[in-house]
N, C-alpha and C positions, 0 to 999 in steps of 0.2 A: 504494500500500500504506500502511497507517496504520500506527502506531509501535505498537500493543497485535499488528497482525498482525507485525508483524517481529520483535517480540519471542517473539512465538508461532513463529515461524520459527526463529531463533538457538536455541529451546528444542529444537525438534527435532532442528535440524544437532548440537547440544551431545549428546543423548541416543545418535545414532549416530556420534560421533567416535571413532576409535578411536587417530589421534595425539596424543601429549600438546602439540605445538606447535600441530596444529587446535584443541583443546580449548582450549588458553588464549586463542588469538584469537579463538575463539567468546565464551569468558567475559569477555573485554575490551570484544568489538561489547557483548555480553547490557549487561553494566553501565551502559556508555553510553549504551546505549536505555532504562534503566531509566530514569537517572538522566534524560535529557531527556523523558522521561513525568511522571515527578515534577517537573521545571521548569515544564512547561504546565499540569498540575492543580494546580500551586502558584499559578500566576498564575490560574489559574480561579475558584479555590475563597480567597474573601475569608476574613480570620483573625476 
């Protein structure tokens, strides 16, 4: 699975969460995956 489809995933599970404790460890994984998305097209993409 690629990191754009996981995040596509965490978006889903987020969308049907109905506990607030699921909810926020969906939004903690979401973040993380964002944020190591933005790590590898930071290293991709020269300034």
């Amino acid at each position: 699975m690629t990191i754009e489809q996981h995040i596509e995933e965490l978006r889903a599970e987020l969308r049907n969460a109905v506990d607030r404790k699921e909810r926020q460890q969906i939004v903690a994984e979401l973040a993380a995956a964002v944020a190591e998305l933005d790590a590898l097209l930071e290293k991709m993409v020269p300034d």
